[in-house]
Short mmCIF file of the C-alpha atoms (twelve columns), coordinates in Angstrom:
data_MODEL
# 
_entry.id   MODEL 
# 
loop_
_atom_site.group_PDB 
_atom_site.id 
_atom_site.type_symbol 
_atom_site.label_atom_id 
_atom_site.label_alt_id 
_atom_site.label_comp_id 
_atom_site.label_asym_id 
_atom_site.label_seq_id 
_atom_site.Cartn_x 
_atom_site.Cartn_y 
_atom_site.Cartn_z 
_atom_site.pdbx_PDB_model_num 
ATOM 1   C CA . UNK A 1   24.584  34.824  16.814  1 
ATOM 2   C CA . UNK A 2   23.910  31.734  14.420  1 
ATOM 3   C CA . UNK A 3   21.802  29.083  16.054  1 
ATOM 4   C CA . UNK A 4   21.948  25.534  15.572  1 
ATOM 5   C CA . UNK A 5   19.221  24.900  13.490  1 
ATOM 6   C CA . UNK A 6   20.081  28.148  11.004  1 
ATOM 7   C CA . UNK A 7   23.657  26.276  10.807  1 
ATOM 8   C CA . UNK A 8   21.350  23.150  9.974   1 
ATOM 9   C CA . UNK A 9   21.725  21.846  6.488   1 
ATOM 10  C CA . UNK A 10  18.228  21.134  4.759   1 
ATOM 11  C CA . UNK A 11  17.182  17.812  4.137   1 
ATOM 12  C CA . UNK A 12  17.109  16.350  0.713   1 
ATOM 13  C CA . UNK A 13  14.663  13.081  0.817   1 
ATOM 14  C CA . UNK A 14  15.350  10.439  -2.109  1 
ATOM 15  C CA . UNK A 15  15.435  6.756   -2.453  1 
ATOM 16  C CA . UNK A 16  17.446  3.969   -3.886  1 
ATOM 17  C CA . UNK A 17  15.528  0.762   -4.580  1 
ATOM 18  C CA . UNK A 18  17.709  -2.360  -5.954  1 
ATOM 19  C CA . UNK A 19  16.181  -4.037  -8.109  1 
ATOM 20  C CA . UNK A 20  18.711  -6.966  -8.365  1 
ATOM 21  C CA . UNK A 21  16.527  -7.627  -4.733  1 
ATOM 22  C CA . UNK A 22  12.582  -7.390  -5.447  1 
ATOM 23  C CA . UNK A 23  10.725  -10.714 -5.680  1 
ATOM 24  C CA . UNK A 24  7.376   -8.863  -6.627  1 
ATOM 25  C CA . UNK A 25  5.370   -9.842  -3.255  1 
ATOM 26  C CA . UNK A 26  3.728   -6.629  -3.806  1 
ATOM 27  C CA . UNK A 27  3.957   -5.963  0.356   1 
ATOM 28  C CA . UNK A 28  4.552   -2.532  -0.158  1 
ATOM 29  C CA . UNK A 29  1.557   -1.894  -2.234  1 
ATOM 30  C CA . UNK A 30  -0.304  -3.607  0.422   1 
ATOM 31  C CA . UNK A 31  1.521   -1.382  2.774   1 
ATOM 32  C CA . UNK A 32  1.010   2.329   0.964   1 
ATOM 33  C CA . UNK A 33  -2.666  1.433   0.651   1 
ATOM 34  C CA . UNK A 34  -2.807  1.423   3.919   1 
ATOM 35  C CA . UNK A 35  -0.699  3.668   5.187   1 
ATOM 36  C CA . UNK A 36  -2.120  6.526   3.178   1 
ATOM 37  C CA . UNK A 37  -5.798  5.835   3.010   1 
ATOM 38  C CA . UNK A 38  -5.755  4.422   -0.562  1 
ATOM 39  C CA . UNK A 39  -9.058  3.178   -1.541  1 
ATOM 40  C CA . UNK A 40  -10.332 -0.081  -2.071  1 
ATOM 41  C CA . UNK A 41  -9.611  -1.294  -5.542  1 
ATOM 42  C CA . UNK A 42  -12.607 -3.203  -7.414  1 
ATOM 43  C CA . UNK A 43  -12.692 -5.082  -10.323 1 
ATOM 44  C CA . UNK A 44  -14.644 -2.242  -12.311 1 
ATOM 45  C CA . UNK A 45  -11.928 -0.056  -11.863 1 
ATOM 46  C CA . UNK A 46  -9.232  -2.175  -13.297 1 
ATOM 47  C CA . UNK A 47  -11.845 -2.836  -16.371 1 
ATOM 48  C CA . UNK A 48  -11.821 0.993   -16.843 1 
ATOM 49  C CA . UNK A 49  -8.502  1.484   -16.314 1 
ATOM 50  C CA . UNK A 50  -8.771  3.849   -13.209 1 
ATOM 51  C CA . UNK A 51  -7.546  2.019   -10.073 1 
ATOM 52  C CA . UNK A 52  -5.722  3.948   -7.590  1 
ATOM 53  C CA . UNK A 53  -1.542  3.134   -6.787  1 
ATOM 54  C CA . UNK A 54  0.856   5.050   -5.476  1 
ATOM 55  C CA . UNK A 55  3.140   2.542   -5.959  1 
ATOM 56  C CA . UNK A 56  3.378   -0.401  -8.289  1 
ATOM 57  C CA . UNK A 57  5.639   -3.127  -9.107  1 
ATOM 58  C CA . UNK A 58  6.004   -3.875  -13.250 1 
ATOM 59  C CA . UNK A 59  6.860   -7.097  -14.301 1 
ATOM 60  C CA . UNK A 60  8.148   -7.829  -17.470 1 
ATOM 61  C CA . UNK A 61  9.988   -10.904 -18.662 1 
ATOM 62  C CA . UNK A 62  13.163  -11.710 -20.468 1 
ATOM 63  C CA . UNK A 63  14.242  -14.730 -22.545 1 
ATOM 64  C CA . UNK A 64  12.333  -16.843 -24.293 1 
ATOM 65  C CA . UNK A 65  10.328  -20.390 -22.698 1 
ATOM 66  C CA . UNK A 66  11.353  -22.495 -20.857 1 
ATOM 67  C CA . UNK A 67  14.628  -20.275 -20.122 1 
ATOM 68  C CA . UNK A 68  12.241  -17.319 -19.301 1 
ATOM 69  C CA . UNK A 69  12.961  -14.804 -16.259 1 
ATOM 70  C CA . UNK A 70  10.648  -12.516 -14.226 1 
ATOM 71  C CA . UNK A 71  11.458  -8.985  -13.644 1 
ATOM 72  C CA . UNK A 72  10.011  -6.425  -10.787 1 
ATOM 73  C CA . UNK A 73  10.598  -3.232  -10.936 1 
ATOM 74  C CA . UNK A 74  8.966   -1.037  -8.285  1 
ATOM 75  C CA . UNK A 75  7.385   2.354   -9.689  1 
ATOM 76  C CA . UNK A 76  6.236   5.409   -7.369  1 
ATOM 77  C CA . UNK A 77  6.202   9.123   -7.885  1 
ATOM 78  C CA . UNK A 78  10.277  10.154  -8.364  1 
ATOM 79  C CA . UNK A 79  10.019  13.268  -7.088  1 
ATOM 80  C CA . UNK A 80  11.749  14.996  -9.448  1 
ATOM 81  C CA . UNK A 81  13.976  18.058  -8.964  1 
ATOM 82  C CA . UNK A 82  12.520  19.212  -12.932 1 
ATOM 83  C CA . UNK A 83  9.157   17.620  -12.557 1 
ATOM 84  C CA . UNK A 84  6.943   17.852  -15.938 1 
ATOM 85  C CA . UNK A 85  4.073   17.768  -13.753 1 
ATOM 86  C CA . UNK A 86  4.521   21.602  -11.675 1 
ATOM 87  C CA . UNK A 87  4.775   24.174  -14.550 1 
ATOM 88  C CA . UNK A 88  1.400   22.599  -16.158 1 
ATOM 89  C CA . UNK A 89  -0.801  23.133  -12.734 1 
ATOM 90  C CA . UNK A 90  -2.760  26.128  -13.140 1 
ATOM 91  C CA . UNK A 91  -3.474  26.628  -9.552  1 
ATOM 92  C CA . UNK A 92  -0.224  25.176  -8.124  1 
ATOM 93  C CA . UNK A 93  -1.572  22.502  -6.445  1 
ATOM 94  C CA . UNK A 94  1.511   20.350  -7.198  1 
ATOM 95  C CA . UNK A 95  4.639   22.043  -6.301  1 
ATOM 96  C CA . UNK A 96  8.445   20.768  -5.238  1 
ATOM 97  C CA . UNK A 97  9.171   22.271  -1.487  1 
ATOM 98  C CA . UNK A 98  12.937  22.877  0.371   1 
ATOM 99  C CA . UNK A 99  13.404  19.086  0.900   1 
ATOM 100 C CA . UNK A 100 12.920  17.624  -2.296  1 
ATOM 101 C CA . UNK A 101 9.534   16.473  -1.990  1 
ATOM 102 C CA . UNK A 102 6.766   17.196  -5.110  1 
ATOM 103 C CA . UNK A 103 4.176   17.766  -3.110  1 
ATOM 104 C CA . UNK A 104 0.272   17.856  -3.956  1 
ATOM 105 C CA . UNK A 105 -1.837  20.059  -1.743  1 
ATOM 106 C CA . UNK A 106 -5.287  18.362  -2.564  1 
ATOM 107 C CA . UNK A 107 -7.757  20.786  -1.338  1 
ATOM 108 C CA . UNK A 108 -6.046  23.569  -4.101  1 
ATOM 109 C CA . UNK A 109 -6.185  20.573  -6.817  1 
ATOM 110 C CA . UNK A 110 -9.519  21.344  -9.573  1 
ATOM 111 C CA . UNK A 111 -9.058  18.080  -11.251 1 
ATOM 112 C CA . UNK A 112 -7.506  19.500  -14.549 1 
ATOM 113 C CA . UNK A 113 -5.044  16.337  -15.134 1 
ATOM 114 C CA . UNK A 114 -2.953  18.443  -16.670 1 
ATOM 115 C CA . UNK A 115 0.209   17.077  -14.189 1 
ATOM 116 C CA . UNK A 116 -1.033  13.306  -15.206 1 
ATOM 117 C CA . UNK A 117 -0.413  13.874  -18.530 1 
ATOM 118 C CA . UNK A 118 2.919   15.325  -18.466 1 
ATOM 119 C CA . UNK A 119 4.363   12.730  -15.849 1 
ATOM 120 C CA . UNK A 120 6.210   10.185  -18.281 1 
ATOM 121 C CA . UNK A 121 6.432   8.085   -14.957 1 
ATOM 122 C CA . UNK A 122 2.485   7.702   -14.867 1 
ATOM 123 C CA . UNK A 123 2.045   7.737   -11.561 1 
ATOM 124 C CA . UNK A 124 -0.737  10.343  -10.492 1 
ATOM 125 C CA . UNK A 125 -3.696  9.322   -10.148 1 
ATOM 126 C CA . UNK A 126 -7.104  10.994  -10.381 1 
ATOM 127 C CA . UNK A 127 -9.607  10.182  -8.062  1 
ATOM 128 C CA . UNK A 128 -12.741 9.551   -10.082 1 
ATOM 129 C CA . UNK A 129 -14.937 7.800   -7.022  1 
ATOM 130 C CA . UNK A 130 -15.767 9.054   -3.866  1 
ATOM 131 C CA . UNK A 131 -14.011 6.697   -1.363  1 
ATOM 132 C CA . UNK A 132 -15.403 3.479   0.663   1 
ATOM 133 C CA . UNK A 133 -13.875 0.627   2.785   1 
ATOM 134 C CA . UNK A 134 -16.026 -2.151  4.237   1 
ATOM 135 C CA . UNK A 135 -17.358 -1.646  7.605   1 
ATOM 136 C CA . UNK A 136 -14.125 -3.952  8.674   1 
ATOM 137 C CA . UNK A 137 -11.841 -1.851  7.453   1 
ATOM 138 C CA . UNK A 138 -12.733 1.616   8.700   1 
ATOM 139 C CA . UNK A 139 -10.585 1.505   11.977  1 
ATOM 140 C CA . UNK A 140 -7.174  0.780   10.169  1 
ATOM 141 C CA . UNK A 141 -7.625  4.367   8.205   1 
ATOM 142 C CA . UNK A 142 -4.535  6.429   9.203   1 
ATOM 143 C CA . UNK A 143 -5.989  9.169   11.129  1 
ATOM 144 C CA . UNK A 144 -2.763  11.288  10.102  1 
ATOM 145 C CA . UNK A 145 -3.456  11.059  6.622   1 
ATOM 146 C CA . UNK A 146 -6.698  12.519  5.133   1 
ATOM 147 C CA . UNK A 147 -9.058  11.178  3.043   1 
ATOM 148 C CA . UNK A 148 -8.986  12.668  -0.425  1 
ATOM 149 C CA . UNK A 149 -12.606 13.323  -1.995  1 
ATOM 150 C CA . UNK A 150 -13.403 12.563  -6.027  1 
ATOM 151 C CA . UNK A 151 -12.125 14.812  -8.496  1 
ATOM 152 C CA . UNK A 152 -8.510  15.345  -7.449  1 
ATOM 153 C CA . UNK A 153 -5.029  13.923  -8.453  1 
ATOM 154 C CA . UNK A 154 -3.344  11.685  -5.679  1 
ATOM 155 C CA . UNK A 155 -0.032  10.351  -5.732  1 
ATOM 156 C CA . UNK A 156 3.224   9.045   -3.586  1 
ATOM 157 C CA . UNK A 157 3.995   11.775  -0.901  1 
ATOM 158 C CA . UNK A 158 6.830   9.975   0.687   1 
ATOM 159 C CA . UNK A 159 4.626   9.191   3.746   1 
ATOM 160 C CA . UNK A 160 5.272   13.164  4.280   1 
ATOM 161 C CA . UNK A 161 3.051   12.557  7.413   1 
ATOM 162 C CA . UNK A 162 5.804   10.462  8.676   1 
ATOM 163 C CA . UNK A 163 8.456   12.630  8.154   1 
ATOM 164 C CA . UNK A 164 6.593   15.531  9.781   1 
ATOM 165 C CA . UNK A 165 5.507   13.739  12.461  1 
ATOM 166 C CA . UNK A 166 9.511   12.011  13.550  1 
ATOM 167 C CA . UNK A 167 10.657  16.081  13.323  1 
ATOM 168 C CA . UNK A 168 8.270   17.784  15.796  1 
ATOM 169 C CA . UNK A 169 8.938   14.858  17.833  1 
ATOM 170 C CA . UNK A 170 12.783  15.250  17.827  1 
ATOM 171 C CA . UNK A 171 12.452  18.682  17.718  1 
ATOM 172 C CA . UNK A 172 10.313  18.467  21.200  1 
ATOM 173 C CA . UNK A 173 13.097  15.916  22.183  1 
ATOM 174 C CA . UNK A 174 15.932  17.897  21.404  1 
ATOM 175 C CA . UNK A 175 17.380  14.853  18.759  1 
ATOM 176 C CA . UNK A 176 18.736  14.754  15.420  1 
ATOM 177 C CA . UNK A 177 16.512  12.622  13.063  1 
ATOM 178 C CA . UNK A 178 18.185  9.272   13.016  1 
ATOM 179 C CA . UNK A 179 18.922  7.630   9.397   1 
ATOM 180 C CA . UNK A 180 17.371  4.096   9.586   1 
ATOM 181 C CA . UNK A 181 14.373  5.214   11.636  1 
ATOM 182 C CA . UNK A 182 10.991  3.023   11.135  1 
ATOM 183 C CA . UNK A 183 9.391   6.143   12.302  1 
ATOM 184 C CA . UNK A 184 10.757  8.465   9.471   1 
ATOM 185 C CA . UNK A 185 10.866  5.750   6.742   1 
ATOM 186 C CA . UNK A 186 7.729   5.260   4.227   1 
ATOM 187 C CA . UNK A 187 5.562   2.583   4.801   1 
ATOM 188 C CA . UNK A 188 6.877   0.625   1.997   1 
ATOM 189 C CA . UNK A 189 10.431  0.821   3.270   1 
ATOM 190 C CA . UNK A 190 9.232   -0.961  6.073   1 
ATOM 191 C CA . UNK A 191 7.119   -3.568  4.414   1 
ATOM 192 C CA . UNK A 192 9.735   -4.794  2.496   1 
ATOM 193 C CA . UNK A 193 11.034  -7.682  3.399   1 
ATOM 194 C CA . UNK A 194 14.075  -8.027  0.920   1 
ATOM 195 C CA . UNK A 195 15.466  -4.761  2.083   1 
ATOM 196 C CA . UNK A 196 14.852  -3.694  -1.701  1 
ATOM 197 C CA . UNK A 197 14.067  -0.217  -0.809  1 
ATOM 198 C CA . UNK A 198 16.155  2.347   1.159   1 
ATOM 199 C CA . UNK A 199 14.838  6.038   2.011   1 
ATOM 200 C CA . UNK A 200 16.631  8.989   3.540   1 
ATOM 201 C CA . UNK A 201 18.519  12.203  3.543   1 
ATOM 202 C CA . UNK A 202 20.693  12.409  0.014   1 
ATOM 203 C CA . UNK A 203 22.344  15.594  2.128   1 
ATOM 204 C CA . UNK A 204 23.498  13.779  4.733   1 
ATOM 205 C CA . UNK A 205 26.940  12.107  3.847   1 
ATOM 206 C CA . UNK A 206 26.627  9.663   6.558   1 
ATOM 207 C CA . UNK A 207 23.083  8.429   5.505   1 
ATOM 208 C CA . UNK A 208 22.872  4.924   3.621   1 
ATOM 209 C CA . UNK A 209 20.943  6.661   0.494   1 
ATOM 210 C CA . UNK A 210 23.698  9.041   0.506   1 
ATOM 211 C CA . UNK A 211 26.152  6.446   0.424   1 
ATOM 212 C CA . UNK A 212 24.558  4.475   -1.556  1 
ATOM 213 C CA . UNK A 213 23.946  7.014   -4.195  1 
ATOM 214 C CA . UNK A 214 28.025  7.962   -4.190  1 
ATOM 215 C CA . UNK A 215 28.842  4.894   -5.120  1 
ATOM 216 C CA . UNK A 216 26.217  3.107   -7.596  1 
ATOM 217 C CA . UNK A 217 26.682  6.623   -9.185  1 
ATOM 218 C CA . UNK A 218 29.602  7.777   -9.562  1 
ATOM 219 C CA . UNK A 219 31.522  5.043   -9.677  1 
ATOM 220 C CA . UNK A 220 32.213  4.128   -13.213 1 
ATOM 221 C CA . UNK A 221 31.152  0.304   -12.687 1 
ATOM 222 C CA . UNK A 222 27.999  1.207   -10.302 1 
ATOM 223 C CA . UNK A 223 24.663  0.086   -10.982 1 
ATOM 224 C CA . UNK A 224 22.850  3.213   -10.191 1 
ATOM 225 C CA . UNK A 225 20.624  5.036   -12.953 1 
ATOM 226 C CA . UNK A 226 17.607  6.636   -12.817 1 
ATOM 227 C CA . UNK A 227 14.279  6.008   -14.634 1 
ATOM 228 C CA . UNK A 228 14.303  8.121   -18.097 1 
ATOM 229 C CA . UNK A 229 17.228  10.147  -16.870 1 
ATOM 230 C CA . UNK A 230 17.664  11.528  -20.454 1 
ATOM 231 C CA . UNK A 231 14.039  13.924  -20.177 1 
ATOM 232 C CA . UNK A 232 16.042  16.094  -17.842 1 
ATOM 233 C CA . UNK A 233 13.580  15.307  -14.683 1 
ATOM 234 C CA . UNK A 234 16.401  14.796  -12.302 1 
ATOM 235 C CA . UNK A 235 14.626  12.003  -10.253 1 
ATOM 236 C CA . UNK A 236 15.353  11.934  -6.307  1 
ATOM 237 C CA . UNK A 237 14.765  8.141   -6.816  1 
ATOM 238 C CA . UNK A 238 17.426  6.113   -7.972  1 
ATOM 239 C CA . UNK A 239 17.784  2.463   -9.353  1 
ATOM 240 C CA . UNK A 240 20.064  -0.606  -8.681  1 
ATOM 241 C CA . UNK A 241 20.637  -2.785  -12.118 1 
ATOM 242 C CA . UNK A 242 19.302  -6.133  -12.095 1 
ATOM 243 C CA . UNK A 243 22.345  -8.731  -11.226 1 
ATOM 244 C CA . UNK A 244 22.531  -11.122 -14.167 1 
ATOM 245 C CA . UNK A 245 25.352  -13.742 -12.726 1 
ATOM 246 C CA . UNK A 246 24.864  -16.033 -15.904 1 
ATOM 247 C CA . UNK A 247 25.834  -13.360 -17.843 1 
ATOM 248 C CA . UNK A 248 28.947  -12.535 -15.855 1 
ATOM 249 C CA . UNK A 249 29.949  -15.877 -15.434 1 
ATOM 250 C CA . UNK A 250 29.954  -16.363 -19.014 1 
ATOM 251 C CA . UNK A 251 31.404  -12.774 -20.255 1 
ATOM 252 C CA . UNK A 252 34.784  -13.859 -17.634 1 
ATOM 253 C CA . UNK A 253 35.830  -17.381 -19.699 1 
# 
C-alpha cells in the first residue's frame, strides 16, 4: 500500500524576483539581517572589504546626465542545481539536498574558501569576526537560527528554518503547505513592499513561481533569464527584465 506522502511529489524551492519592480529600499537586507542573525556591519569592515550580506541589491546606472536611470538588481545565493561551489568543499560542508536548496552545514565548514572562490555570483561570505550586537539588539536574535562563530562561510539559506518549521507544523496539522504563506516565505519576500520577490515550490504547477517561471520562460517574448545562465549553474532563481516603456514606445512608431 502507497501512502500519501510516498505518492507526495518533492518540493523544488526557487524564486523569481522582477526587477522591472525594485526601487532599491534595501528592506530586505534589513530584513535577512535580521531574520538570520547577520551581524552588525561596521565601517571597518566595508574599508576591508569583508562585510557580511546574504543578500544585496546592485545598482548600476544607464544613460548618460541629466537623462540618467537607476537600476536595482537584487543578488542572493541562486541555489544552483550545478553549483561551482559543492565539488570544491573538501569536507562537504556545502552540499545541494532533495528540494533544491545548496545548503551549508556550518559546524562541518574549516574555513577553506574554496566555495567563495568558485561562486561567480559572489555571494558567500566568510565570517572573519566573532559576532556582536549592542546590548539593544540582543532580544531580536532569531532563536531558530544559530549564531555562526568566525572562521566559516555563511550565505542565503532560503530562511530554511522557515520552511522546516511551516512543514512539521502542517505535518502535525494534517495540511498541505499553502503557496503564498508568510510563514513558509523568506524574510525578504515578506519585507518587500513592491511585491518584487516571489518564493515557492517550482514543482507545484499551481504555485505562482511555477507559473511564473512557465511563462517568463518559455514563452518566446517572456522576460525571464537567469543570472550567467551560460556557466551551466542552472540557477533555481530566476529574473524579470527591466521594463523600458520609452524604448517600446519608440520601437512601435
Amino acid at each position: 500500500m502507497v501512502t500519501t506522502q510516498e505518492k507526495k511529489t518533492e518540493e523544488k524551492w526557487g524564486m523569481v524576483i522582477d526587477v522591472d519592480k525594485c526601487i532599491g529600499c534595501q528592506a530586505c537586507v534589513v530584513a535577512c539581517q535580521s531574520e538570520n542573525n547577520i551581524p552588525v556591519n561596521e565601517e571597518e569592515h566595508f574599508n576591508q572589504r569583508r562585510p557580511i550580506q546574504w543578500i544585496r541589491v546592485e545598482r548600476y546606472w544607464e544613460g548618460e546626465f541629466p537623462d540618467v536611470k537607476a537600476r536595482f538588481i537584487p543578488i542572493m545565493c541562486q541555489h544552483c542545481d550545478n553549483a561551482p561551489c559543492e565539488p570544491v568543499c573538501p569536507v562537504f560542508a556545502t552540499y545541494h539536498n532533495s528540494q533544491g536548496l545548496n545548503v551549508q552545514v556550518y559546524n562541518r565548514c574549516i574555513g577553506t574558501r574554496f566555495c567563495a572562490n568558485n561562486c561567480p555570483y559572489h555571494v558567500r561570505f566568510f565570517n572573519f569576526w566573532e559576532p556582536s550586537w549592542p546590548e539593544s539588539l540582543k532580544n531580536q536574535l532569531n532563536p531558530d537560527v544559530t549564531v555562526r562563530s568566525r572562521g566559516i562561510m555563511e550565505k542565503c539559506t532560503f530562511c530554511i528554518q522557515r520552511i522546516r518549521r511551516t512543514e512539521r507544523e502542517s505535518g502535525r496539522d494534517g495540511n498541505e503547505l499553502k503557496d503564498g504563506d508568510r510563514a513558509l516565505n523568506t524574510a525578504c519576500v515578506n519585507a518587500c513592499p513592491t511585491d518584487t520577490l516571489v518564493f515557492g515550490d517550482f514543482n507545484n504547477p499551481e504555485s505562482r513561481v511555477s507559473k511564473l517561471r512557465k511563462k517568463e520562460m518559455d514563452d518566446h517574448h517572456g522576460r525571464g533569464y537567469k543570472m550567467l545562465d551560460e556557466l551551466g549553474t542552472s540557477p533555481n532563481v530566476i529574473y524579470l527584465k527591466k521594463v523600458d516603456k520609452e524604448a517600446k514606445e519608440s520601437s512601435t512608431h
